[in-house]
C-alpha positions as CSV (number, residue, x, y, z in Angstrom):
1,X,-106.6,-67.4,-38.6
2,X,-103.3,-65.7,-39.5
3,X,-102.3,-65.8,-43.4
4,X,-99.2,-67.5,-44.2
5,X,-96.8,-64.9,-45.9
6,X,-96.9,-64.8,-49.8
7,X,-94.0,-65.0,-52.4
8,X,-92.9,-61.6,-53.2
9,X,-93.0,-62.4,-57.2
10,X,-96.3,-64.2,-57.1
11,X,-99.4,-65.0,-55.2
12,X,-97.6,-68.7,-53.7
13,X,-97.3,-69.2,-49.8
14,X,-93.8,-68.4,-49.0
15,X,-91.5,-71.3,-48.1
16,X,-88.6,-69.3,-47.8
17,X,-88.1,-66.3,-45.9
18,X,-84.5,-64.1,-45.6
19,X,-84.6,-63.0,-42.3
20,X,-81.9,-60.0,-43.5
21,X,-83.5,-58.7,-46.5
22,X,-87.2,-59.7,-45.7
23,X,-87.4,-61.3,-49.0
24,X,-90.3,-64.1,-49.0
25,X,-90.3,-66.6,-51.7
26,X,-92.2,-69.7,-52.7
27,X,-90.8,-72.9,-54.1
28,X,-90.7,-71.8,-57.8
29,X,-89.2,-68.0,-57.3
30,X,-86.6,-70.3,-54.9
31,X,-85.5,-72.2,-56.8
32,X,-85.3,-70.0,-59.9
33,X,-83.2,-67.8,-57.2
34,X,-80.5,-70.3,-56.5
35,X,-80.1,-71.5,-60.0
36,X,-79.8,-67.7,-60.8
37,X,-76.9,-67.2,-58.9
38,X,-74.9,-70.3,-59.3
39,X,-75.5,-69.6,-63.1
40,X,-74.0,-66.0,-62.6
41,X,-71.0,-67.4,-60.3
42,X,-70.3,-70.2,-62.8
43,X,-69.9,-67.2,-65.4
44,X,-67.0,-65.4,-63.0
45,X,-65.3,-68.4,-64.3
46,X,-63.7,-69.8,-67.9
47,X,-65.5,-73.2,-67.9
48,X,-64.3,-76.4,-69.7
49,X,-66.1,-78.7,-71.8
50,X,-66.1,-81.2,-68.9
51,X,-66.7,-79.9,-65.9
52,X,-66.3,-82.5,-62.6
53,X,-68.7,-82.1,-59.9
54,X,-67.0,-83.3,-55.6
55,X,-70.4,-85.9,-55.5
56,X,-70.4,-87.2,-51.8
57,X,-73.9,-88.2,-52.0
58,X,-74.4,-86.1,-49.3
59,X,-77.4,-82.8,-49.3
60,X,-74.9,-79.9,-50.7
61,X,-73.5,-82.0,-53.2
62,X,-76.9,-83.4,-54.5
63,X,-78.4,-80.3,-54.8
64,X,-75.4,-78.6,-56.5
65,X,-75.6,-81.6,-59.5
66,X,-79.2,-81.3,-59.7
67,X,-78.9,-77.3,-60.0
68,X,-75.9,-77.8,-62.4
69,X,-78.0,-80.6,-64.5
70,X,-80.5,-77.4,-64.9
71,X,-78.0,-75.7,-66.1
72,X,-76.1,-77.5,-68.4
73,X,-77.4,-76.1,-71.3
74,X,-77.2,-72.7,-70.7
75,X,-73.6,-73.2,-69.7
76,X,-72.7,-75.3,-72.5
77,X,-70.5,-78.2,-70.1
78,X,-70.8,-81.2,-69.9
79,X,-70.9,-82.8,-66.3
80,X,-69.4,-86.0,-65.1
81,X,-69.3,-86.6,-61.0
82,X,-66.8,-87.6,-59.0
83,X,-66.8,-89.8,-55.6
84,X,-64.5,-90.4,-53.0
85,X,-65.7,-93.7,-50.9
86,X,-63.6,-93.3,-47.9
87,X,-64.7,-96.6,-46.2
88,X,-66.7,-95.7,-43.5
89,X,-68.5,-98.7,-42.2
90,X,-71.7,-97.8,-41.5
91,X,-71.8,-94.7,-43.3
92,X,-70.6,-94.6,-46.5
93,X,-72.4,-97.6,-48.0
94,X,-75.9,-95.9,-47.8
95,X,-74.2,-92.2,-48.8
96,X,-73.4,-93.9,-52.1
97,X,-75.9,-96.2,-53.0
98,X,-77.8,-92.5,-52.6
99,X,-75.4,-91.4,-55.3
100,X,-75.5,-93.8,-57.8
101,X,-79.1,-93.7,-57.6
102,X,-79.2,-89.4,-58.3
103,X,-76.7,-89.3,-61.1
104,X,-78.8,-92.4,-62.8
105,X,-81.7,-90.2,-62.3
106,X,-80.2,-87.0,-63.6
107,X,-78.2,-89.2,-66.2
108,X,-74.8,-87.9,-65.0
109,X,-71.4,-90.2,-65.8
110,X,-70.5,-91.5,-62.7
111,X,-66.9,-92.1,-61.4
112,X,-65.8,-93.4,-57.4
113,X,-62.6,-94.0,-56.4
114,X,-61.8,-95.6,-53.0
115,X,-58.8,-95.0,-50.4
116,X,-58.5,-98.7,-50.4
117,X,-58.0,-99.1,-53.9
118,X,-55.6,-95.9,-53.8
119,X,-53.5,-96.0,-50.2
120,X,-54.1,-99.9,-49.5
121,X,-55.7,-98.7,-46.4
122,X,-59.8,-97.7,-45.4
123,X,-60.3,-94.8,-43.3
124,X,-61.5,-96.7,-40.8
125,X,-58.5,-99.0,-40.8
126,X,-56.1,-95.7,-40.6
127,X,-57.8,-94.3,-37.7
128,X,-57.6,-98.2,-36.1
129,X,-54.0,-98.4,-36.7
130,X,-53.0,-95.2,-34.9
131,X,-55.2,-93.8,-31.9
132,X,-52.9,-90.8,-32.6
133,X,-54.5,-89.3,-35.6
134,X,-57.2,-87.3,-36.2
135,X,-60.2,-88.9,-38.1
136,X,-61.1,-85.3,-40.0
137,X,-57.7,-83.7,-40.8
138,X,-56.4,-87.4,-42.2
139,X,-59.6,-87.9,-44.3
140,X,-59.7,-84.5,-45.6
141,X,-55.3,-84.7,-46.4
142,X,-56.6,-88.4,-48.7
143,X,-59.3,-87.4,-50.0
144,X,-58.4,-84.3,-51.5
145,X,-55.7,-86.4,-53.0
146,X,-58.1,-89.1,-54.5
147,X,-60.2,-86.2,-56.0
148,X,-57.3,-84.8,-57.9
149,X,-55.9,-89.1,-59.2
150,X,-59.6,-89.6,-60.1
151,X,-59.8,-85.9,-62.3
152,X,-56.5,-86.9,-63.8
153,X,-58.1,-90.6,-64.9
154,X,-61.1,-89.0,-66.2
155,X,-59.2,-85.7,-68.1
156,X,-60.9,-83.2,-66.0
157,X,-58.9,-80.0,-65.1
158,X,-61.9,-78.0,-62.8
159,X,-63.5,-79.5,-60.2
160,X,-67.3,-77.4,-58.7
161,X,-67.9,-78.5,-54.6
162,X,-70.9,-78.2,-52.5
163,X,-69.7,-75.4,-50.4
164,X,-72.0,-73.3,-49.7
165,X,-72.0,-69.6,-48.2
166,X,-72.5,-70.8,-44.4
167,X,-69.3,-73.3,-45.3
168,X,-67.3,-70.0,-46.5
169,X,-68.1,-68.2,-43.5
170,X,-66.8,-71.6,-41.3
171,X,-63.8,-72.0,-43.2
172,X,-63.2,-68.3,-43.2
173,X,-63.0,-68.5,-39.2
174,X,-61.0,-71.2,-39.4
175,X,-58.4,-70.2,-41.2
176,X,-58.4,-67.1,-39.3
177,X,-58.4,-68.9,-36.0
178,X,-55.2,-71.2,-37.1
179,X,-53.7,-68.1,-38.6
180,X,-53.8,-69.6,-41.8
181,X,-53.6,-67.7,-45.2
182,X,-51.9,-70.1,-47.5
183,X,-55.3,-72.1,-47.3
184,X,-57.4,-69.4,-48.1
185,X,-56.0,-69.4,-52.2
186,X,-55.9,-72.9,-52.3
187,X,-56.9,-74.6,-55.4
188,X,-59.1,-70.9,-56.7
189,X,-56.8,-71.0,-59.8
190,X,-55.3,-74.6,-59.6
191,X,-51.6,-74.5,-58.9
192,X,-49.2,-73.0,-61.2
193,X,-46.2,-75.7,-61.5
194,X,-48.4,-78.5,-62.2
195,X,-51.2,-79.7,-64.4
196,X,-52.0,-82.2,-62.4
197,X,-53.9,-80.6,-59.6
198,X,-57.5,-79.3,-60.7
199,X,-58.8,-75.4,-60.4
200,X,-62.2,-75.6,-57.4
201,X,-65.0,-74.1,-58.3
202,X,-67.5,-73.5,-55.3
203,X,-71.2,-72.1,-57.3
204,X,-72.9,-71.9,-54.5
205,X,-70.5,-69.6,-52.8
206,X,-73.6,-66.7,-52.5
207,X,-76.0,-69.6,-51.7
208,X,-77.3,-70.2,-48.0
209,X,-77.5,-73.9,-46.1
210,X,-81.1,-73.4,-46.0
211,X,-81.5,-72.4,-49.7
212,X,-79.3,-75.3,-50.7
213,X,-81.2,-77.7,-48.4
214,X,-84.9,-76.4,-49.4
215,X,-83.6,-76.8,-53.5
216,X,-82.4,-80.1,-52.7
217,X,-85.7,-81.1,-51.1
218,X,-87.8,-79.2,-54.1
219,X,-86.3,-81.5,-56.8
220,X,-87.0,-84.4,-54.5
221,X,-83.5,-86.1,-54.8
222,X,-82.7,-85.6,-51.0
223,X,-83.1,-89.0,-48.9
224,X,-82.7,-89.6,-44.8
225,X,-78.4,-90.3,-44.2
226,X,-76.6,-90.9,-41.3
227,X,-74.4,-88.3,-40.1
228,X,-70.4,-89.3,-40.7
229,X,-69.5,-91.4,-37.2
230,X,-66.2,-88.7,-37.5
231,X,-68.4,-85.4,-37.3
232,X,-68.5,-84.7,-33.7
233,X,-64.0,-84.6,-33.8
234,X,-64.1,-81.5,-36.2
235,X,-63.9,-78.2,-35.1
236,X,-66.0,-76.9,-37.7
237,X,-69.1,-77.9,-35.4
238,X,-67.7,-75.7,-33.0
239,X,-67.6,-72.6,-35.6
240,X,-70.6,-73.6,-37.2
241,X,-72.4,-72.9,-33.8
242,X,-71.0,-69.8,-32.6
243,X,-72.4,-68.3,-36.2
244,X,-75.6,-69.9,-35.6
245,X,-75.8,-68.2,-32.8
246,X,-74.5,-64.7,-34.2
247,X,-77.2,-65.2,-37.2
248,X,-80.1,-65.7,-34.9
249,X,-79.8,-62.7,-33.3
250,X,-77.7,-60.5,-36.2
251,X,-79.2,-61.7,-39.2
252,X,-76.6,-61.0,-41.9
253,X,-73.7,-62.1,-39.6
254,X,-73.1,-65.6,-42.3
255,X,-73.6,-63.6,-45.7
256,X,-71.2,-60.8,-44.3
257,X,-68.7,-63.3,-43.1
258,X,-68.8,-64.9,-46.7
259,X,-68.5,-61.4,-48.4
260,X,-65.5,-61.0,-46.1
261,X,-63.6,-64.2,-47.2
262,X,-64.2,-63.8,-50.9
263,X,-62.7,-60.1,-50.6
264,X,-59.6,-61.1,-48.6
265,X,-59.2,-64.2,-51.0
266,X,-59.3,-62.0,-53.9
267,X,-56.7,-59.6,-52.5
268,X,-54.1,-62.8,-51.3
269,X,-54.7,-63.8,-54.8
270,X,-53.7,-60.8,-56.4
271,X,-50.1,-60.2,-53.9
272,X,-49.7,-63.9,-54.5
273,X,-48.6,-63.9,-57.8
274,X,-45.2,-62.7,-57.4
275,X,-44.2,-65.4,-55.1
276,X,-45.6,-69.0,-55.6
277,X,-43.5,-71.6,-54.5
278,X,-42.2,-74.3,-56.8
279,X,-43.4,-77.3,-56.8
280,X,-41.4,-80.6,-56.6
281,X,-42.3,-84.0,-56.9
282,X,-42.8,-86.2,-53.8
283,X,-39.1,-88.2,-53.1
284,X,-41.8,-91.4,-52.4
285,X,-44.7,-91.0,-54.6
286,X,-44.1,-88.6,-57.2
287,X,-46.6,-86.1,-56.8
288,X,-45.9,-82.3,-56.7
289,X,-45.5,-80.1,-53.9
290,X,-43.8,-78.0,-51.5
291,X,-42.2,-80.6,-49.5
292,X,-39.7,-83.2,-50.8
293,X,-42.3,-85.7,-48.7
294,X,-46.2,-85.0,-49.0
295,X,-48.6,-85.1,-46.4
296,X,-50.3,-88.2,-47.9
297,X,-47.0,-90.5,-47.8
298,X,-45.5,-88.8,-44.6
299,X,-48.8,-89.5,-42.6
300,X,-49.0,-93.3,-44.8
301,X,-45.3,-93.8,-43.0
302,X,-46.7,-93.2,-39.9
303,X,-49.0,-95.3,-39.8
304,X,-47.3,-98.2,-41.7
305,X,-44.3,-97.7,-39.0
306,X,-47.6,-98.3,-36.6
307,X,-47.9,-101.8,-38.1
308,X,-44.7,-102.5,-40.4
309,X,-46.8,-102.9,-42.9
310,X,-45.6,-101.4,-46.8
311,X,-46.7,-98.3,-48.3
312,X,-49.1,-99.3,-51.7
313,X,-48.1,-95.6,-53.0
């Protein structure tokens, strides 16, 4: 009988193995790893005394409160988590029962605001009033805007997310594919103009999917969810594969990628200074930004034209 593989700071069977370093590591030396390093990426950053957390409900977001929780003393915050509920029938009922349930277990302040509360419309509903829009890119444009009216409720100026490194790499391609630099800086400092969009914090930037999803499961907060009914529309899927593939046969490909996209950040950052655009407040809702319309009220006109029904905003 073959012997498993053994941690490589203990005598434990390995549950982990990086297939690029060789590194084996049982649950313990795992976790300790992954809280590790989102404790040193946390320290890159000044941190407030309240720090939100993006809480979906979902398996990256779980596992990046319940690492945070850990953490909380040694990085002197306190945490309060913050939840979109888009209104996705089917979907989004069980994702956040799941999350009331964690942050009562982890005793985190809970906070969820809903696009039907905010925009008068579901996302469901917007997607059934006009055939013409895409489900992804329209719940993306709202919900970033509900994260930023619920942080401004709650007094919270940095938000942390659940991306992880394989998300970095995805979004890196994308943005690359769609020739798109401006959303590579997004939100890494806030926006200079305006206090009332929040800096992103993303601790889990050096952290794999499969590290993230194995700490979620070893702190035994992860539960069974339907996928998003949306999923299949985004392109992401379509990126996430082709690195799949790459890492399977060049292990490395996603951490490299990752490196990649946090160098060429850092280096838009730094020419960026010297020419930010200024900000001016929405003509319809009063928001700041770079258009005299924003992308939330000009794609609410379009679909209230769709139905002549009034914008709530």
């Amino acid at each position: 009988m073959v012997d498993r593989p053994r941690c490589a700071f203990c005598a434990e069977h390995a549950i982990f193995i990086d297939r690029a370093s060789g590194l084996h590591l049982c649950g313990t030396h795992l976790k300790r790893s992954v809280e590790e390093r989102v404790f040193l990426e946390m320290q890159m950053h000044t941190l407030p005394p309240t720090l939100g957390v993006a809480f979906s409900g979902g398996k990256d977001s779980t596992a990046l409160l319940a690492a945070l929780t850990a953490l909380q003393k040694r990085l002197r915050i306190q945490i309060i988590a913050l939840t979109v509920d888009e209104g996705i029938a089917g979907y989004r009922e069980d994702t956040i029962s799941h999350a009331k349930w964690v942050c009562q277990t982890l005793h985190i302040p809970h906070k969820i605001i809903s696009f039907k509360e905010l925009f008068g419309w579901n996302l469901d509903e917007m997607i059934s009033a006009s055939c013409t829009i895409h489900a992804c890119t329209v719940c993306g444009i709202f919900r970033r805007r509900a994260l930023e009216v619920l942080a401004e409720r709650e007094g919270v100026h940095t938000i942390a997310t659940g991306h992880n490194q394989n998300d970095a790499a995805q979004t890196f391609l994308m943005n690359l594919f769609s020739a798109d630099l401006k959303k590579m800086v997004a939100g890494s400092f806030g926006t200079p103009g305006s206090s009332r969009f929040s800096k992103r914090i993303k601790p889990f930037s050096t952290v794999s999917e499969r590290e993230v999803t194995l700490y979620g499961v070893l702190c035994n907060l992860f539960k069974e969810l339907v996928e998003c009914p949306y999923a299949h529309q985004a392109v992401r899927g379509e990126v996430r594969s082709l690195l799949s593939e790459l890492e399977l046969h060049r292990p490395g490909t996603i951490a490299h990628t990752a490196a990649c996209e946090r160098a060429v950040r850092t280096e838009l950052l730094a020419r960026r200074s010297s020419g930010i655009i200024p900000l001016v407040p929405c003509s319809i809702c009063g928001w700041p930004g770079s258009h005299a319309v924003c992308q939330v009220c000009t794609t609410l006109e379009k679909i209230n034209q769709r139905v002549q029904r009034p914008s709530v905003l």
